[in-house]
C-alpha positions as CSV (number, residue, x, y, z in Angstrom):
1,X,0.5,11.1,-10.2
2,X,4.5,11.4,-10.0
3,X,5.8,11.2,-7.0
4,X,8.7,13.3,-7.2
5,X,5.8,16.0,-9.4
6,X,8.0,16.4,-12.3
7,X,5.1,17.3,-14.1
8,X,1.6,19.0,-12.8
9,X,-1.6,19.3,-13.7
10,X,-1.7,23.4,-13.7
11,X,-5.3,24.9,-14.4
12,X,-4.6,28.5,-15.6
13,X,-7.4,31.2,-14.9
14,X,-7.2,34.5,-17.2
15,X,-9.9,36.1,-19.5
16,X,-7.6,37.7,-22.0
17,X,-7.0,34.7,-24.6
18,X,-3.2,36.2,-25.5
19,X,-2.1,36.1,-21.5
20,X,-3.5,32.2,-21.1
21,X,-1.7,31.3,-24.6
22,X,1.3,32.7,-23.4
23,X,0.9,30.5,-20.0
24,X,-0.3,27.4,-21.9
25,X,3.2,27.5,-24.0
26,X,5.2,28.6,-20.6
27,X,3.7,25.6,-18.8
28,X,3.8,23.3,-21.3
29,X,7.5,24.2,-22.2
30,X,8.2,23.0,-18.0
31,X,6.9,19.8,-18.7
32,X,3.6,20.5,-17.5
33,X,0.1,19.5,-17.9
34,X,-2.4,22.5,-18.5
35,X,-6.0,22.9,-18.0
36,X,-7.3,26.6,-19.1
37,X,-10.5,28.7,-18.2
38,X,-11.3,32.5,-19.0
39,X,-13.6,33.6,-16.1
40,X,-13.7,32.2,-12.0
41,X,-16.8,29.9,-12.7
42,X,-15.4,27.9,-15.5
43,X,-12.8,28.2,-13.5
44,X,-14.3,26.5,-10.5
45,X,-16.1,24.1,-12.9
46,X,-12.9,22.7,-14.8
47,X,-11.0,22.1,-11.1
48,X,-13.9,20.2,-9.7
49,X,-14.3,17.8,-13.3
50,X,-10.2,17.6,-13.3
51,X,-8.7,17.7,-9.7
52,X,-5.3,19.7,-11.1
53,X,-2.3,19.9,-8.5
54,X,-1.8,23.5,-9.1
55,X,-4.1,26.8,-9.9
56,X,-3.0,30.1,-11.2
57,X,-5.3,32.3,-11.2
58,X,-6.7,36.0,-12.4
59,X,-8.1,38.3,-10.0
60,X,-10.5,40.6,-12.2
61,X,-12.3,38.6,-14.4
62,X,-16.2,39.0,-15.8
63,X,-19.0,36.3,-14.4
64,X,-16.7,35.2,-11.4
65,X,-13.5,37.3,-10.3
66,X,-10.6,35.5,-8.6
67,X,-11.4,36.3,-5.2
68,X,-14.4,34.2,-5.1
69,X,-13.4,31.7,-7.4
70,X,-10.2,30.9,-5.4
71,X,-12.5,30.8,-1.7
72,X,-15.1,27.8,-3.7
73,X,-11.5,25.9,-5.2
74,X,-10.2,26.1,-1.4
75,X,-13.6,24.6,0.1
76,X,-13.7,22.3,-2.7
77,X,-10.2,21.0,-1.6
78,X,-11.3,19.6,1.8
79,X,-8.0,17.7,3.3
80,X,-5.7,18.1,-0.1
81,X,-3.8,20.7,0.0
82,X,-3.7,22.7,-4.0
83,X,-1.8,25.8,-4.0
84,X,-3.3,28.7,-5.8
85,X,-1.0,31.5,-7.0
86,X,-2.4,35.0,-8.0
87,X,-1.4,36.5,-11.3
88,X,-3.0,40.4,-11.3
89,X,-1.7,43.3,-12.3
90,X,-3.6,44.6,-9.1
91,X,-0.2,45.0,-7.1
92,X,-2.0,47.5,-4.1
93,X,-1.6,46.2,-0.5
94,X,-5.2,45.7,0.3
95,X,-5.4,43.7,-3.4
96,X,-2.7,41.3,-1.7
97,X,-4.2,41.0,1.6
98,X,-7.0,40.0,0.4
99,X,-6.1,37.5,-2.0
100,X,-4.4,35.5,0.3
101,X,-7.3,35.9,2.8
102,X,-9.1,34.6,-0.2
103,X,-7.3,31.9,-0.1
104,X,-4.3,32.3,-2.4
105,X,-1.0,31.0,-1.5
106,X,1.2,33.3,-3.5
107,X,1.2,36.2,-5.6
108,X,2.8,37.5,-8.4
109,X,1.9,40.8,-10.4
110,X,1.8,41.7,-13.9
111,X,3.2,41.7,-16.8
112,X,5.0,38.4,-15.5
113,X,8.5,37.5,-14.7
114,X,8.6,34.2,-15.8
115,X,12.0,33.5,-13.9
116,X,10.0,34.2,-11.0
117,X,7.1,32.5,-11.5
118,X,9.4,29.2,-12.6
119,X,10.7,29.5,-9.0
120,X,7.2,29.4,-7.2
121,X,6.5,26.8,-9.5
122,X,9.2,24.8,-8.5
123,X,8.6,26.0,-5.0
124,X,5.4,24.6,-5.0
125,X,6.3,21.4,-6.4
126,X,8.5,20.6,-3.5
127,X,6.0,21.4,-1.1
128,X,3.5,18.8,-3.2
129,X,5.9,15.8,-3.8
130,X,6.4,16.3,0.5
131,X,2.5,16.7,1.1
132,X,1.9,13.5,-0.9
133,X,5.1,11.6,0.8
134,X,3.2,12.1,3.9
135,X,-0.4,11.1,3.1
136,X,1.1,7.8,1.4
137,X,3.0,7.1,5.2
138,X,-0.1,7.9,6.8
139,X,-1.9,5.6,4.2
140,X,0.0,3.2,5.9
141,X,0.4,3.7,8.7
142,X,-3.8,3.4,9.0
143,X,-4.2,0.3,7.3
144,X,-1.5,-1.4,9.4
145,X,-3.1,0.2,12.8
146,X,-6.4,-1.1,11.4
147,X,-4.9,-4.5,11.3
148,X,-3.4,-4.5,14.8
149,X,-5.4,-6.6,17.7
150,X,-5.4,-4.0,19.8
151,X,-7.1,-1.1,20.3
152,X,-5.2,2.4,19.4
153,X,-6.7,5.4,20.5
154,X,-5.0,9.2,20.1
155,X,-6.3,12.1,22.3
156,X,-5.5,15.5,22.9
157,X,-4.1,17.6,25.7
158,X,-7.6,18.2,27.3
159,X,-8.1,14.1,27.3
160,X,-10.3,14.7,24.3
161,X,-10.0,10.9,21.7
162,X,-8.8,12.9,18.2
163,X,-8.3,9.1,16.1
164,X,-9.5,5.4,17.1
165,X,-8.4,2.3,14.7
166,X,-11.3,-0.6,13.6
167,X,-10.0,-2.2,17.1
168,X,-11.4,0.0,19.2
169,X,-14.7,-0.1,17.8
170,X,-14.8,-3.5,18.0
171,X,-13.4,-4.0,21.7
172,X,-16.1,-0.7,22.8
173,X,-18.8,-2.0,21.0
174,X,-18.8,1.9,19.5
175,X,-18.7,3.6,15.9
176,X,-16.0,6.0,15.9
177,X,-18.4,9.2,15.4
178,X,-19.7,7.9,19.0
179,X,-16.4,8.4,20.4
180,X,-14.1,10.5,18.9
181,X,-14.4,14.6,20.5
182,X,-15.2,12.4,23.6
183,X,-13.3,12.4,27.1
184,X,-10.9,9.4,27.6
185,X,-12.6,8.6,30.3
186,X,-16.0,7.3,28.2
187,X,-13.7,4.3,27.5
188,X,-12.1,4.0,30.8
189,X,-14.2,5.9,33.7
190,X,-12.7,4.1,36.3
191,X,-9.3,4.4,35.5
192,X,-9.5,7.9,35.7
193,X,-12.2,8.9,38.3
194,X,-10.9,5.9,41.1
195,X,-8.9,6.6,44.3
196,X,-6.1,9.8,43.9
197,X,-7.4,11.7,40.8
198,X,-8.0,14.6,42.7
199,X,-9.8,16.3,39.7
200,X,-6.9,16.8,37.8
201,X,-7.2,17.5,33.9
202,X,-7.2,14.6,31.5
203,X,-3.8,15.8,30.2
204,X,-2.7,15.4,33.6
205,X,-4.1,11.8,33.9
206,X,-3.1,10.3,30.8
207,X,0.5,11.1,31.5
208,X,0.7,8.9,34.5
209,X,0.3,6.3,32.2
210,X,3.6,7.2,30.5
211,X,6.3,4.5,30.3
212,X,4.5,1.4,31.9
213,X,1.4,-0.9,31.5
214,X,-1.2,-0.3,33.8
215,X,-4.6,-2.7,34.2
216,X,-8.0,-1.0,34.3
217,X,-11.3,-1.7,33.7
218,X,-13.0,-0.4,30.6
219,X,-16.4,0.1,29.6
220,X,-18.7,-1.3,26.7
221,X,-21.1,0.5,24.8
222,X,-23.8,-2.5,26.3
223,X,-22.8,-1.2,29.6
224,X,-20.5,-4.7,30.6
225,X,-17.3,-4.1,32.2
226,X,-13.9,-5.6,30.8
227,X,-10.5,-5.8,31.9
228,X,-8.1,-3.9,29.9
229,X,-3.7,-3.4,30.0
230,X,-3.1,0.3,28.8
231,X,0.1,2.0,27.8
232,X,0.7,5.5,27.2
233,X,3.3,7.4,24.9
234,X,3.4,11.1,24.2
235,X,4.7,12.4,21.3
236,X,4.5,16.2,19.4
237,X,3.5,16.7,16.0
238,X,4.1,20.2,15.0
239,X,4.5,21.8,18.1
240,X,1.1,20.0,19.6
241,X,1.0,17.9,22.3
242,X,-0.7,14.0,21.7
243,X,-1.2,10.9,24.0
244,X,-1.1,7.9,22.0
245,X,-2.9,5.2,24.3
246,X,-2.9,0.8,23.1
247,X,-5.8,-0.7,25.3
248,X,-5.5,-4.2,24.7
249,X,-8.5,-6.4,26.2
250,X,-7.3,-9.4,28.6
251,X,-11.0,-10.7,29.5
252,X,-9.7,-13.9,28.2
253,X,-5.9,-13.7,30.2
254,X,-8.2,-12.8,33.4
255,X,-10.2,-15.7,32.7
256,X,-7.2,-17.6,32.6
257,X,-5.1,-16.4,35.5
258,X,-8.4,-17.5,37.4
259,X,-7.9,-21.0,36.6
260,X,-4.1,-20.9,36.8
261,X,-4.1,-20.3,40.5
262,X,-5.6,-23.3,41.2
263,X,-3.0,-25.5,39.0
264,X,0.2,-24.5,39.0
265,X,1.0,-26.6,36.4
266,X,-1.3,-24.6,33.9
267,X,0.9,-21.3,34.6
268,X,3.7,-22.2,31.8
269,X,1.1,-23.6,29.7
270,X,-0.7,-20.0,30.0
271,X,3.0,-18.5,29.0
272,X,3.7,-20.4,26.3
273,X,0.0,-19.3,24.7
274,X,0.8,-15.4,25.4
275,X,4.3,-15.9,23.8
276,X,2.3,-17.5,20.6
277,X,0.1,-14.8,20.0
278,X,2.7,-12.9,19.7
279,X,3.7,-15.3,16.4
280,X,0.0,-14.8,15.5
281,X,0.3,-12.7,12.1
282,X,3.3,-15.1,10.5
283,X,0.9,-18.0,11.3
284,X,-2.4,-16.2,9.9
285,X,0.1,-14.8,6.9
286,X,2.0,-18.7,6.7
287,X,-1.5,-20.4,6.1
288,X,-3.1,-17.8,3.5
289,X,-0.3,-18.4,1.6
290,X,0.4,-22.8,1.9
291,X,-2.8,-23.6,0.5
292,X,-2.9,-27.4,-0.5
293,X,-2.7,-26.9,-3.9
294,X,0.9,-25.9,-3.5
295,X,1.5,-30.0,-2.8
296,X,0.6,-30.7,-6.3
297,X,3.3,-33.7,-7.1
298,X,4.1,-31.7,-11.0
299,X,4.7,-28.6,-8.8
300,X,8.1,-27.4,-6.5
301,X,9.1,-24.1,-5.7
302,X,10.7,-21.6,-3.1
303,X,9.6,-18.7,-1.7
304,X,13.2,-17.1,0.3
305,X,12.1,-13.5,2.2
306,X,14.3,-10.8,2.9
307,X,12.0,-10.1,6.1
308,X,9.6,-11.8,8.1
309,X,6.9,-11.3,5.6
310,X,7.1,-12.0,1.7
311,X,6.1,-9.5,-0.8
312,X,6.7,-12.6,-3.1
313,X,3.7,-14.9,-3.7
314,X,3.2,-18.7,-5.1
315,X,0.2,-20.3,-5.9
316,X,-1.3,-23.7,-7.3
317,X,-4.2,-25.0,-8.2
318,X,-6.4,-27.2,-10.1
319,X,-10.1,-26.8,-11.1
320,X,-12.7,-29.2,-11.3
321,X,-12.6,-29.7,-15.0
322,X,-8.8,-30.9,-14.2
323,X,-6.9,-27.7,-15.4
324,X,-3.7,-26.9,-13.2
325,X,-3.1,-23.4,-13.0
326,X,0.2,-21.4,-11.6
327,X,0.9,-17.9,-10.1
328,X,3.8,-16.4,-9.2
329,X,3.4,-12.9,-8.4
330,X,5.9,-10.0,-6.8
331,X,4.3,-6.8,-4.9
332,X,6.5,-3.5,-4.6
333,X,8.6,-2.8,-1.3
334,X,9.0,-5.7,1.4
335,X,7.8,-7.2,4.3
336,X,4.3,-6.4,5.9
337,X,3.3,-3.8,3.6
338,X,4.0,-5.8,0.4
339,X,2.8,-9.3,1.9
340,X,-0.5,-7.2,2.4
341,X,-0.9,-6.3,-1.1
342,X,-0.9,-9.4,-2.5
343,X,-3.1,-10.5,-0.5
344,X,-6.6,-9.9,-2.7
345,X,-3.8,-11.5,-5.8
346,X,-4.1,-14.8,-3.8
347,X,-7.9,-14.7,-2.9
348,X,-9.6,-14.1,-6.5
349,X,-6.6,-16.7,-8.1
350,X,-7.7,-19.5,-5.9
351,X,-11.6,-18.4,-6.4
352,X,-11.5,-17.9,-9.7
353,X,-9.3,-20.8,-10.5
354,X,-12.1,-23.3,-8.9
355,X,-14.5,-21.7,-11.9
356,X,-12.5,-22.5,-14.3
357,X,-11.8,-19.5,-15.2
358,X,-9.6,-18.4,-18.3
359,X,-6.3,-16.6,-17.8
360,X,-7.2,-13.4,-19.3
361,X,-10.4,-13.4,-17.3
362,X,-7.7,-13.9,-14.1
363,X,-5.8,-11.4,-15.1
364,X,-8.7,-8.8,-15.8
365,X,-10.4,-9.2,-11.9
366,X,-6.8,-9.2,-10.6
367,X,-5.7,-6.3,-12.2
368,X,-9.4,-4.2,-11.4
369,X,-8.9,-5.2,-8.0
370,X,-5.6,-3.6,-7.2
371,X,-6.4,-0.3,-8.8
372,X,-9.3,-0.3,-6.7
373,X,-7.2,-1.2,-3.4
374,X,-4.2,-0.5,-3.7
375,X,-2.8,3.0,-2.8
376,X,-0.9,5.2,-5.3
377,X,3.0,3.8,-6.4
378,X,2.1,0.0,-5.3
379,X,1.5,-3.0,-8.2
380,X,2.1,-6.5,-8.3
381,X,4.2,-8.5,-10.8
382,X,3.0,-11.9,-11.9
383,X,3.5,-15.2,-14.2
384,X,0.1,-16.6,-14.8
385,X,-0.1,-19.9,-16.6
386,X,-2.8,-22.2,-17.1
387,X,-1.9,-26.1,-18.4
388,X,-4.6,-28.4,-19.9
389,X,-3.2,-31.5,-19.5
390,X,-5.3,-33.8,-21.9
391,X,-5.0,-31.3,-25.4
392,X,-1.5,-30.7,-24.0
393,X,-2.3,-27.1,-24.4
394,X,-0.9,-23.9,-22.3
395,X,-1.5,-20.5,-21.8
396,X,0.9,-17.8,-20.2
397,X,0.9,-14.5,-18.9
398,X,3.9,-12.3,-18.2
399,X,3.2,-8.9,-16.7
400,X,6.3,-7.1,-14.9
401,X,8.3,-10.6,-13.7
402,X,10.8,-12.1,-15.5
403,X,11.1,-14.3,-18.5
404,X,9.4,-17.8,-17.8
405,X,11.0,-20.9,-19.8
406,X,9.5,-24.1,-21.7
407,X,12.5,-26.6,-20.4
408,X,13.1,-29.5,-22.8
409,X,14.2,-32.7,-21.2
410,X,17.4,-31.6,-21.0
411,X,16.7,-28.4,-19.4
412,X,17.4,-26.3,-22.3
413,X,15.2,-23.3,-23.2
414,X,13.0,-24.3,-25.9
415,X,10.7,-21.3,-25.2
416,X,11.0,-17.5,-23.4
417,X,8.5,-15.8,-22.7
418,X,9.0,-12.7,-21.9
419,X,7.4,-9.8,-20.3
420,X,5.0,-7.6,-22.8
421,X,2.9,-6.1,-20.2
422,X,3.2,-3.9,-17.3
423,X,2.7,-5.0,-13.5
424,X,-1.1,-5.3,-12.5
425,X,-2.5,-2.3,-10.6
426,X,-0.6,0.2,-13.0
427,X,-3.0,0.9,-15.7
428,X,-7.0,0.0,-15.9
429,X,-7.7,-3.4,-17.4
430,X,-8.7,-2.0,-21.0
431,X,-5.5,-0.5,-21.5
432,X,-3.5,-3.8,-20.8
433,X,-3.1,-6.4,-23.3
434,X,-4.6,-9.5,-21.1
435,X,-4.6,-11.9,-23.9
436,X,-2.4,-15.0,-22.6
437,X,0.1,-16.5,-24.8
438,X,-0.4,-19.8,-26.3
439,X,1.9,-22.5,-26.3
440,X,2.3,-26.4,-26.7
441,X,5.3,-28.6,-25.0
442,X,6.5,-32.0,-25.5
443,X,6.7,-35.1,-22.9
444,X,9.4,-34.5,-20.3
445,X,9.1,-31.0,-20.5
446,X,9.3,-28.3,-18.1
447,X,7.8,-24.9,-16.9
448,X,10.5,-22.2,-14.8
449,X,9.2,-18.9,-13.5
450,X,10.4,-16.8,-10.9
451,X,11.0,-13.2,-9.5
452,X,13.7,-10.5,-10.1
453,X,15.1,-11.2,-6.5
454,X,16.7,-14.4,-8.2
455,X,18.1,-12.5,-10.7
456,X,19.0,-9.2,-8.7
457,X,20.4,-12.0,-5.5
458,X,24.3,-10.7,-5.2
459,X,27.1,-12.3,-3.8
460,X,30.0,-10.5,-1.4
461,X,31.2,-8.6,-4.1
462,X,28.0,-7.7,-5.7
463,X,28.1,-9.9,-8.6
464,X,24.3,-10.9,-9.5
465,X,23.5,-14.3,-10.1
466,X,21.5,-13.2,-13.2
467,X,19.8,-15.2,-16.3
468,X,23.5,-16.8,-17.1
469,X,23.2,-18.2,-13.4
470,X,19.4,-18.9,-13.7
471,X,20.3,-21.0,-16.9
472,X,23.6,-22.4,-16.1
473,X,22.8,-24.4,-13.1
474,X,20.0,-26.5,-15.1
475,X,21.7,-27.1,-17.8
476,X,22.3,-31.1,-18.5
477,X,20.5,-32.1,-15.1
478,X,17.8,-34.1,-14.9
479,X,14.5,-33.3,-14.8
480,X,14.1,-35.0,-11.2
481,X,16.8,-33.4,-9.8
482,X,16.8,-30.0,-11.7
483,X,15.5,-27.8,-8.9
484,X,17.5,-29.1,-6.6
485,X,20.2,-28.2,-8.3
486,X,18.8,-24.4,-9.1
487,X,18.3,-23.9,-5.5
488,X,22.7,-25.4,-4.6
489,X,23.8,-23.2,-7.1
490,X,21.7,-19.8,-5.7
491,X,22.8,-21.0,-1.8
492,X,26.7,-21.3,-3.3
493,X,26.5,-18.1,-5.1
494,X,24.9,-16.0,-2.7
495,X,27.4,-17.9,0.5
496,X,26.9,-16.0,3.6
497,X,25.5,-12.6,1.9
498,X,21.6,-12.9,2.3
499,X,19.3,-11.8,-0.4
500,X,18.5,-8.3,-1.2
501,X,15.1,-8.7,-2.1
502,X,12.3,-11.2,-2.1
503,X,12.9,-14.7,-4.1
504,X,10.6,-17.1,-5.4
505,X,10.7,-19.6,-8.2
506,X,8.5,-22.5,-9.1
507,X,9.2,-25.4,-11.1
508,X,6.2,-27.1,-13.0
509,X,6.4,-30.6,-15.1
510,X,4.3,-30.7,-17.9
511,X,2.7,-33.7,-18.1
């Protein structure tokens, strides 16, 4: 769906023929999708087969009237929000009231003003593109919380848990449906039942935790005891009140600690681990990515990130059979969020790569698995190649990157390829073309791929170092020395300005 909702998906509910025909041409003529139905069932019927972003809808109508066909669309809705907009020529007070008790979100009577109703339309579309804005930030937001060590649990003013992340379940020992609508205090009783509570509320309670850490002891859902460090922020979301508590478990620091006091010598030792964990997700994220096959003696490349995590990927390997295959690949948007979407891209290459499987049979898995994780307006970019090195034969795919070039021993371009296909994780796999494309090279030849952000990387007057760039600094070098020289001329251009986005670029010899 578009973002910005240039164009809906409108079902239109009327049972004269004439007024829907009139609609269908209206909508269409806005750019619209239109869905239409003549009575409140079919109505009913074609939103729960379609899912369409906007309803407007009849009130009298034979089998089901709009009253009743508007309440099942709005419990059919659950969390998404789909406006519904009453067209009637039923214009009495009561006829209002209870259409929007029905459910309806406008109303507008009859005959039409289509001025008017272009304005609610429009109205509405704001309203959408904003609703789904925030449910891709909460999107997330929730898979990064999922991914955080520590345990993040929301609660209301009463002290009641609204949200807990995968954490907490597994530092508790509890299923989320055991705790959330439970007090705080199932997690932590002590903390909040020990010396100078003085009954007070668990609003009350949770607010002395404001500002600082505080140590407690939590409670398992086995019944064992653990320490725990809490902090406490409040923050309001529309008006309402919410305690956002991290309980992070230190069994292991208390464990520690213990040992400390008896050798002082072990205390920086114990500093040095805490300040290491904190360099924990660049060292998990560092070796998913430098796998050995990257050390391939044929391969070199460089992956430069504008951030502490790469949304740019690089991948080698060989399978059994002695086939060498490549992957460069470029997710949407930078840092943690795009290093996290490639990182199924980088699993199934190396997995399927050890089976000897084909490109197109890469690119098919890769591409299912992204529209089936990724969330709406991500995709990843990528260079695919596959080199038998005996029938001197190669295969290539190109889907959102750059053009890849066969090098001669000169390092001119013998061969582009360019991109035919979109970016994986756009479309389903049997509307891309995943065919590979075929190719042959001669001794002392060379393979160069690599991602826009060498392309797009600018220097202090915004001049982009572009394919001229990309092509001028190999020219007449040797092969030995030929990356090298690719990666002095991008350091000289770009001088003290860093890079704008992501680079990567990998240099192959073909054998």
């Amino acid at each position: 769906m578009n973002t910005a909702f240039d164009k809906m998906s409108v079902l239109a509910v009327d049972d004269n023929r004439t007024n829907l025909h009139i609609l269908q041409v209206f909508l269409k003529k806005l750019g619209h999708d239109v869905l239409l139905a003549e009575n409140g069932e079919q109505a009913v019927q074609r939103f729960l087969e379609h899912q369409p972003d906007l309803v407007l809808l009849d009130i009298m109508m034979p089998v089901m009237d709009g009253f009743e066909a508007a309440r099942r669309i709005k419990a059919a809705c659950r969390d998404k929000w789909v406006p519904i907009i009453f067209l009637s020529a039923l214009n009495r007070d009561e006829n209002l009231v209870e259409g929007l008790e029905a459910g309806a979100d406008d109303y507008l009577t009859k005959p039409i003003n289509f001025v008017v109703l272009e304005a609610k339309l429009r109205s509405m579309q704001r309203s959408l593109a904003m609703q789904q804005s925030a449910a891709i930030a909460l999107e997330r937001l929730r898979a990064i919380s999922d991914n955080v060590l520590d345990a993040i649990v929301t609660a209301g003013v009463d002290g009641r848990i609204l949200t807990v992340n995968r954490a907490t379940e597994r530092i508790f020992g509890r299923p989320a449906r055991e705790m959330v609508g439970q007090s705080f205090t199932l997690l932590l009783p002590e903390v909040f039942t020990g010396e100078g509570d003085n009954g007070r509320d668990g609003a009350c309670r949770l607010a002395t935790f404001k500002g600082h850490d505080r140590e407690g002891i939590a409670l398992h859902a086995d019944g064992r005891q653990f320490p725990v460090e809490i902090g406490v922020s409040e923050v309001a979301i529309d008006q309402e009140k919410l305690f956002v508590g991290v309980v992070r478990d230190i069994s292991q620091r208390k464990r520690a600690e213990q040992q400390l006091q008896q050798n002082a010598t072990l205390l920086q030792a114990y500093f040095d681990h805490s300040q290491s964990e904190q360099q924990l997700a660049v060292r998990l994220m560092e070796k998913l990515l430098h796998r050995p096959g990257l050390r391939d003696p044929r391969l070199r490349y460089q992956v430069m990130a504008t951030e502490n995590f790469s949304g740019d990927i690089v991948a080698a390997s060989r399978s059994p059979e002695g086939r060498f295959y490549a992957l460069l690949a470029d997710a949407t948007g930078h840092g943690l969020a795009a290093a996290i979407s490639v990182l199924p891209v980088l699993a199934l290459f190396y997995r399927m790569t050890r089976l000897n499987r084909t490109i197109r049979e890469l690119v098919v898995e890769i591409n299912q698995q992204l529209r089936e994780s990724m969330p709406v307006g991500r995709f990843v970019a990528a260079t695919v190649v596959c080199l038998d090195e005996i029938s001197l034969d190669g295969e290539i795919w190109v889907g959102g990157t750059p053009e890849a070039y066969l090098l001669d021993a000169e390092g001119r371009p013998v061969t582009r390829f360019q991109s035919e296909n979109l970016a994986l994780g756009i479309l389903d796999s049997d509307e891309i073309d995943c065919q590979p494309r075929s190719f042959r090279w001669a001794p002392g030849s060379q393979l160069l791929m690599y991602s826009d952000g060498l392309l797009e990387a600018s220097d202090g007057e915004g001049c982009q170092f572009g394919s001229d760039g990309v092509l001028g600094a190999i020219a007449g070098t040797p092969a030995t020395t030929r990356f090298q020289a690719l990666e002095q001329a991008l350091a000289q251009h770009l001088g003290n300005s860093p890079a704008a986005d992501d680079v990567s670029l990998m240099l192959i010899d073909c054998p």
